[in-house]
C-alpha positions in Angstrom: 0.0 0.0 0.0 1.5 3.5 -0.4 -0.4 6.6 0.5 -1.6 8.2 -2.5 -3.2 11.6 -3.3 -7.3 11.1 -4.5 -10.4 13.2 -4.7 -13.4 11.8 -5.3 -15.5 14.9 -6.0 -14.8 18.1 -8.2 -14.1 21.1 -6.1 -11.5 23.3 -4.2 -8.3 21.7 -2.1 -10.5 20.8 0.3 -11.5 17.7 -1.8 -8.2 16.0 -1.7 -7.4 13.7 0.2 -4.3 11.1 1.5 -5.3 7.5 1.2 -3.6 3.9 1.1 -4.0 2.7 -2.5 -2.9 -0.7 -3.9 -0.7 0.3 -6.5 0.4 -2.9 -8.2 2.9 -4.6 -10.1 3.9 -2.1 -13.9 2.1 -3.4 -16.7 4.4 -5.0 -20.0 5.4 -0.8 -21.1 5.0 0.6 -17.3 7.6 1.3 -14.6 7.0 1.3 -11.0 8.4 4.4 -9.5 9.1 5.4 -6.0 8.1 9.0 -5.9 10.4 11.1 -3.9 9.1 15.1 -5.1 6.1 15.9 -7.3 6.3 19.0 -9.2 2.6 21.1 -9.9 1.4 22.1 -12.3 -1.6 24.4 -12.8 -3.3 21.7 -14.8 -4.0 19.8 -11.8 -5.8 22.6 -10.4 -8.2 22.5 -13.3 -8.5 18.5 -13.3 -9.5 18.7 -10.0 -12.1 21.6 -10.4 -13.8 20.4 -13.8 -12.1 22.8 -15.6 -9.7 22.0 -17.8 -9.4 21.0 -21.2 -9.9 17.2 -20.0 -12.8 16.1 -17.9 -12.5 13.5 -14.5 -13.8 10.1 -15.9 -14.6 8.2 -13.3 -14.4 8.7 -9.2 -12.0 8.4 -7.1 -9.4 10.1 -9.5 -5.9 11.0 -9.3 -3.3 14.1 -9.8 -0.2 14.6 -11.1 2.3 14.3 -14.1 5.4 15.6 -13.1 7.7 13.9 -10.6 11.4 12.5 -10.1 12.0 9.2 -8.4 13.9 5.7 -8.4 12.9 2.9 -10.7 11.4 0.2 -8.3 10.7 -1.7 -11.3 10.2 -2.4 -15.1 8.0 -3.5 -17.2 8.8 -7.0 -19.3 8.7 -5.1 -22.9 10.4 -1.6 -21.3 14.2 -1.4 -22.4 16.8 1.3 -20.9 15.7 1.6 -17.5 16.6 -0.3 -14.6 15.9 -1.0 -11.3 17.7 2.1 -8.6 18.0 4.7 -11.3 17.2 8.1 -10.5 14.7 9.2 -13.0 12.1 12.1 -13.8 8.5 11.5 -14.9 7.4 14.3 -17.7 4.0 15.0 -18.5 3.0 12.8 -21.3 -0.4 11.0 -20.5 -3.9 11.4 -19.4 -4.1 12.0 -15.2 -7.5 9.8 -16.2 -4.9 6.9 -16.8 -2.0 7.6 -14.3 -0.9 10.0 -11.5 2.3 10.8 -9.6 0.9 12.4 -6.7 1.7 9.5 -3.8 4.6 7.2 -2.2 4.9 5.0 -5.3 3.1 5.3 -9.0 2.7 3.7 -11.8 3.7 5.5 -15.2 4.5 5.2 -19.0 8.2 4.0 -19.6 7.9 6.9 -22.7 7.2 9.3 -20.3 10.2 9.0 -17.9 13.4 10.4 -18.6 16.5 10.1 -17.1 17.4 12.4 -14.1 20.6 14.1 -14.9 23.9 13.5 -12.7 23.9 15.9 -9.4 20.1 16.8 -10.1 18.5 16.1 -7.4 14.8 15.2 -6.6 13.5 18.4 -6.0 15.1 19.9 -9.1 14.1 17.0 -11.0 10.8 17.4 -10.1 10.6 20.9 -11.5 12.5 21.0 -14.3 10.9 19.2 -17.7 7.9 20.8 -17.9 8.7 24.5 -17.9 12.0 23.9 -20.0 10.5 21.2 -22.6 7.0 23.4 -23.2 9.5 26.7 -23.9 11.9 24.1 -26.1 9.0 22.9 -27.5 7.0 25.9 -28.9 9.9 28.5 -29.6 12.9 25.8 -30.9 11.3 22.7 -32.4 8.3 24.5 -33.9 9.2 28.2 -33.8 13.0 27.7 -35.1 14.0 30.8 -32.3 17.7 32.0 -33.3 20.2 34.3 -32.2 19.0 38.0 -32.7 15.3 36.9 -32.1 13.1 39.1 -29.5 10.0 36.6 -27.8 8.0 38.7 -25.6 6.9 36.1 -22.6 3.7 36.7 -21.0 3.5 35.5 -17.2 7.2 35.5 -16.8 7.2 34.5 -13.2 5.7 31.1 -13.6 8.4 28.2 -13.8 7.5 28.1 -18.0 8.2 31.7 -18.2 11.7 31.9 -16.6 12.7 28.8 -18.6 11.7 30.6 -21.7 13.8 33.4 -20.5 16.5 31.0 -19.4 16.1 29.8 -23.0 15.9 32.6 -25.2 19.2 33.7 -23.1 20.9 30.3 -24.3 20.0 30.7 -27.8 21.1 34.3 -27.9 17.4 35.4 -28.3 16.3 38.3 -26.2 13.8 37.8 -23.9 11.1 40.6 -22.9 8.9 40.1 -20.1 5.5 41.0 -19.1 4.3 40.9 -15.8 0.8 42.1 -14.4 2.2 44.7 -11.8 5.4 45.6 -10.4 6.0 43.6 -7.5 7.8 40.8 -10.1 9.8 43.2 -12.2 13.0 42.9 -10.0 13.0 39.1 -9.8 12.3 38.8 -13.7 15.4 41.5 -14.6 17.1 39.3 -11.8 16.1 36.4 -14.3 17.8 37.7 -17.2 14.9 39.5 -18.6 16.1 42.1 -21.0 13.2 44.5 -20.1 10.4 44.1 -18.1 6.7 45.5 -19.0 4.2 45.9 -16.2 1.2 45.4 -17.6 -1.0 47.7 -15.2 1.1 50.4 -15.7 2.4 50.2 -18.9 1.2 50.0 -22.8 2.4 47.0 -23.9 2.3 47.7 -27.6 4.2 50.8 -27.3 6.9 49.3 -24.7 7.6 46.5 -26.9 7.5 48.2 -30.5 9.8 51.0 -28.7 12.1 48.3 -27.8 12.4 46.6 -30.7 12.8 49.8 -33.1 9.1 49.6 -34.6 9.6 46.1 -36.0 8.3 44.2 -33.0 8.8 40.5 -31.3 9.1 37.5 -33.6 8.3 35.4 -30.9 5.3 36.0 -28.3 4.9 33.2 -26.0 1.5 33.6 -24.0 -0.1 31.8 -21.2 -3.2 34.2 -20.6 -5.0 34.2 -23.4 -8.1 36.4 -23.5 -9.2 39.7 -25.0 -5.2 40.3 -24.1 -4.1 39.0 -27.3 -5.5 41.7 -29.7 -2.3 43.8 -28.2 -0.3 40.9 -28.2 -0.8 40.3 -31.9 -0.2 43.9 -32.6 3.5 43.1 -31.4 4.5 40.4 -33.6 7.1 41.0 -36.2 6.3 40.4 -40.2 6.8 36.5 -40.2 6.4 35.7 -36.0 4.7 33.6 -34.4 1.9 34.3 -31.4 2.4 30.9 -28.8 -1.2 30.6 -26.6 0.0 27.8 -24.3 -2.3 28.4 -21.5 -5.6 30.3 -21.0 -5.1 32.0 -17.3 -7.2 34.7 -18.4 -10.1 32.4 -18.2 -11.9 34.6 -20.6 -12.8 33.9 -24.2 -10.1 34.8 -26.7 -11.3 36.8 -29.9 -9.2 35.6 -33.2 -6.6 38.7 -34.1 -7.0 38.5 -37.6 -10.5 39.2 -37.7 -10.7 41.9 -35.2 -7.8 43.7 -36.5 -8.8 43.7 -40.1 -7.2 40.8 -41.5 -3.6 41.5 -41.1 -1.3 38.4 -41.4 -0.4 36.3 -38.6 1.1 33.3 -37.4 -1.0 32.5 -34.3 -1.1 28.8 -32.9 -2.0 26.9 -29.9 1.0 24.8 -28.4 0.8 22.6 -25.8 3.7 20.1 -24.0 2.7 16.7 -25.8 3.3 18.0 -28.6 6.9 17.5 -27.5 6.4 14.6 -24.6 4.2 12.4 -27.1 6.6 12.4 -29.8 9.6 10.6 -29.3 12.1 12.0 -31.7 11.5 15.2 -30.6 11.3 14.2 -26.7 14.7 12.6 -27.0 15.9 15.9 -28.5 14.5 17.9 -26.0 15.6 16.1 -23.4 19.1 16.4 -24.9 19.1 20.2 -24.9 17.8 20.2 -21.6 20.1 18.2 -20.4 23.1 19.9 -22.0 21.9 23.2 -20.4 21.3 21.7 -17.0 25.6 20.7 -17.2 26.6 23.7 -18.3 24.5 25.9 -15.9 22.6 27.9 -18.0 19.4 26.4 -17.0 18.8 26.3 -13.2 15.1 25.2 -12.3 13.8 28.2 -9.9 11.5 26.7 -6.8 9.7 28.8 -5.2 8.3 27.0 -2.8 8.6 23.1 -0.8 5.6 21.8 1.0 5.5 17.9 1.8 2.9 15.6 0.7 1.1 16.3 4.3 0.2 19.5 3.2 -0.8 18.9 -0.3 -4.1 21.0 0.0 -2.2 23.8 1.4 0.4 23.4 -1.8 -2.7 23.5 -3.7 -3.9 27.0 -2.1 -0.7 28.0 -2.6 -0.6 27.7 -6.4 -4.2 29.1 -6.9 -2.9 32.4 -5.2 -0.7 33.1 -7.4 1.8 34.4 -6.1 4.6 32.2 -6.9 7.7 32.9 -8.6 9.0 29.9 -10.3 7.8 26.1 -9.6 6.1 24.9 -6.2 7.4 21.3 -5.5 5.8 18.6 -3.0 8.5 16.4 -1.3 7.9 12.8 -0.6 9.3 11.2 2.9 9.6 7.5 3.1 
């Protein structure tokens, strides 16, 4: 039995709760994982409110994608993993099918990488998903190169400083946005190359003025909303607007038809677009990796709770207030 995190009703952190579980033997492409830190994500928020892109199926449900552990065991087809390595889990599956929050889980063998030398489990619990959605979206699909401005929206989430992080790596200069100013020293801190407070500041003007007129060829957005009319007014001739996430919670008009038609690269991205596809996981996880040794990458965490306080981690994440990934450690 290991104690596991389950809800068995849609609602606020109240409805989660610690429970012994039978977790079983892994299945012929599955690896048994003792979990020793479980990074959040704001996705597990909305599972566990009804509100995301992916309703619960069926009650009790679970939480979680994101973890780093040791490989208790393998499954009989799974090759390249072995019993007492120090892996991470990235997500890559339905939380209807698996979930990391507990002792010990169950998970994909495709969706576990492995943990990096002198990484340890709290930094390899909050690592994979901000870096590999910001690979993802601005290197495999945008191409982002040297020279390059991408304005990031929501800088102080653990996405956002890895796109910074990443944009700094490629020689790309990153421009952040943040609502108000209370951010705007930890995000120049960051490596930010300007910082635009939103409630203050015109962010058409700021970012044309910075960029001599042309504008951003990258913007990489998690809000969403009416918001994105002014983001679309920054993109450069040839950019790309990113929506990875929908914080707003608002509906998002289409640009190009309430701007009069101009031309436009917008797209939705989202991570398994990277995690789902192997070629381009094993790359990511390469350039990850390979920033991780040479220090330019450096997961921020914000914050540590343990798996005690999981509803309090939970409150914690809807406030806010966060800069950089929250991370629940696991004691055995």
């Amino acid at each position: 039995m290991a104690r596991t995190v389950r809800f068995h009703e849609l609602g606020g952190p109240e409805v989660l709760r610690l429970e012994d579980v039978e977790i079983g033997d892994p299945g012929p492409d599955e690896v048994a994982l003792r979990v020793e830190a479980i990074g959040l994500n704001r996705a597990e928020v909305l599972f566990r409110s009804g509100t995301y892109i992916e309703q619960v199926k069926q009650f009790p449900a679970r939480l979680g994608t994101e973890a780093a552990g040791v490989v208790e065991a393998v499954g009989s087809r799974v090759t390249g993993l072995e019993v007492g390595q120090a892996v991470s889990v990235v997500p890559a599956f339905s939380m209807n099918d698996y979930g990391v929050y507990g002792e010990r889980a169950l998970v994909p063998a495709a969706a576990v990488v492995r943990r990096p030398d002198g990484l340890d489990a709290v930094a390899g619990a909050a690592v994979w998903m901000p870096y590999l959605t910001a690979y993802g979206a601005l290197v495999e699909v945008g191409g982002m190169r040297a020279g390059d401005t991408v304005v990031v929206t929501a800088a102080s989430s653990s996405v956002g400083l890895a796109a910074i992080q990443l944009a700094l790596r490629v020689g790309a200069v990153p421009i952040a946005t943040t609502r108000t100013a209370v951010k705007k020293d930890a995000l120049l801190a960051a490596g930010a190359a300007d910082v635009v407070v939103t409630d203050e500041e015109d962010v058409v003007a700021r970012v044309l003025g910075l960029t001599g007129g042309r504008g951003a060829a990258f913007v990489f957005d998690a809000i969403a909303g009416p918001g994105v009319l002014d983001l679309a007014k920054v993109v450069a001739p040839g950019g790309t607007l990113f929506e990875y996430g929908a914080l707003s919670g608002e509906v998002t008009p289409y640009p190009a038809f309430e701007l009069g038609m101009p031309a436009l690269n917008m797209r939705t991205y989202t991570l398994f677009e990277t995690t789902r596809d192997p070629e381009r996981l094993r790359r990511g996880e390469a350039f990850v990796a390979s920033g991780l040794r040479t220090g330019a990458f450096e997961p921020v965490v914000d914050r540590v709770f343990t798996l005690d306080e999981i509803r309090e981690a939970h409150r914690y994440m809807e406030a806010g207030a966060q800069v950089g990934k929250i991370v629940v450690t696991v004691d055995h």
